[in-house]
N, C-alpha and C positions, 0 to 999 in steps of 0.2 A: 504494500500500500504506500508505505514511505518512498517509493523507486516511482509510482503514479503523480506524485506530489512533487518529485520531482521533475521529473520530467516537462510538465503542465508549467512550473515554474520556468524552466528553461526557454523553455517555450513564446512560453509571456514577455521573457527579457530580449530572446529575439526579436516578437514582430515590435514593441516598444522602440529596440534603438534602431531599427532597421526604417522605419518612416519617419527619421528626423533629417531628410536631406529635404533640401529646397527646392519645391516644387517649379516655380516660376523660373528657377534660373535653366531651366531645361528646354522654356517656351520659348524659338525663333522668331526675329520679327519677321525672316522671306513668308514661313508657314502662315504668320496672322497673316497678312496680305494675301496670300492664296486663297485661306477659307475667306474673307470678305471678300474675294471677286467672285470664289462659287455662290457662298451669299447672295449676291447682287445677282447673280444670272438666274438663280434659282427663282426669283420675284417677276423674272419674263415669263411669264407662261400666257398659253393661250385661253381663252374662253367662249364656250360656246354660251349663245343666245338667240332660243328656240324662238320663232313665232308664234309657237303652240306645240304643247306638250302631250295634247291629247286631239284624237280626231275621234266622231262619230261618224260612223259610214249612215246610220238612222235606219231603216227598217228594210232588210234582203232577204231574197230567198237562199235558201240553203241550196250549196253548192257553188252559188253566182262570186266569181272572181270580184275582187275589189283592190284598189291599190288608192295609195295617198302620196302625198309628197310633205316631208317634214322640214320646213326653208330655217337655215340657222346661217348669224354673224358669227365671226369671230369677231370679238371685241377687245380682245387681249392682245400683248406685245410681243406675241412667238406666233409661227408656225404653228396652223392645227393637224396633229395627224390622226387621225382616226382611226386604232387599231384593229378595232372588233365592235361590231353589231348583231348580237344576240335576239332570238323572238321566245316566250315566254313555251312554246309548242311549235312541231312543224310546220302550223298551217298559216303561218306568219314568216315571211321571206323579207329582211330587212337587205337590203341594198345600200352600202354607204359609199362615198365619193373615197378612188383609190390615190389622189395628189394630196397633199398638204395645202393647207386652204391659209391663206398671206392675212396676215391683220388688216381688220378693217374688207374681207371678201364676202361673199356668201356663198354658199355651200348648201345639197338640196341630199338628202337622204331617201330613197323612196324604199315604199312600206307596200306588198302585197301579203293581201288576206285572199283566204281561195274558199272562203263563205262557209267552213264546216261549224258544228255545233247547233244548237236548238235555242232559241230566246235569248237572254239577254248574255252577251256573250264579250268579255273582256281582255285582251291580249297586252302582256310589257314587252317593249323592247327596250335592252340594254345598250347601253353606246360606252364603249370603251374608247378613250380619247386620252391625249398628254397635259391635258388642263389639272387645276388644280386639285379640285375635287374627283378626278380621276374617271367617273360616270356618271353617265345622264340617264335617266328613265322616261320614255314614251309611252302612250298608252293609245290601244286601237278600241275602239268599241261596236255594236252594232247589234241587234236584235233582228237576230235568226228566227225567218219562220220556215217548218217543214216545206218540202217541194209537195208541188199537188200529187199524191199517191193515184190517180185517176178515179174513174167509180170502180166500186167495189162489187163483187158478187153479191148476191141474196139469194137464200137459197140453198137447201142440201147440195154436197159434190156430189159427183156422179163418178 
């Protein structure tokens, strides 16, 4: 037990004298200067700014194709590049612009829905982009009605 006691003690006396060097005199001025320039670049970023974040396609029949177009600024001091666009399920085909969009341009995302589901029917698409917030979320909507099944038999089968 006295050999635990020691030891722990030893121990203790190491990390004690061993953090009494001077932190600062280790810090470069070339390195401060560096991280403040990445700093400062890091505050360019780009940003988008949706027209509308949500579309109503409003009342379709089921099956019937539909597409939208999603119109966005960059409003920010960088290059927008758009890495990925996401639909919440297959039946939502997002299409985003494959160039970097210059501050200050507009840029148009188009959205095909291909009419599946029954009633009120609601779809996200995700936007992966280099802004700051990293993604945006879109939203489709539309109220699905069944297609006409024709008329129906009456009547026993034969």
């Amino acid at each position: 037990m006295k050999k635990v006691f020691i030891a722990l003690g030893l121990i203790g006396v190491f990390v004690f004298t061993s953090c009494k060097e001077n932190a600062s005199s280790k810090v470069s001025a070339e390195k401060v200067e560096v991280a403040a320039e990445r700093d400062l670049e890091a505050k360019n970023l780009p940003q988008m700014s949706f027209e509308k974040i949500e579309h109503d396609f409003g009342t379709i029949t089921q099956g019937t194709p539909q597409e939208t177009i999603f119109t966005f600024t960059n409003t920010g001091s960088a290059p927008l590049i758009i890495t990925s666009a996401t639909s919440s399920c297959g039946c939502t085909v997002p299409n985003p612009p494959k160039d970097p969009i210059a501050p200050g341009e507009d840029g148009e995302l188009l959205v095909r829905f291909n009419g599946t589901g029954q009633n009120q029917v609601t779809k996200t698409i995700t936007v992966n982009a280099n802004t700051e917030k990293g993604k945006e979320i879109l939203r489709i909507k539309a109220f699905v009605n069944p297609k006409d099944a024709g008329p129906t038999a009456v009547g026993p089968v034969k």
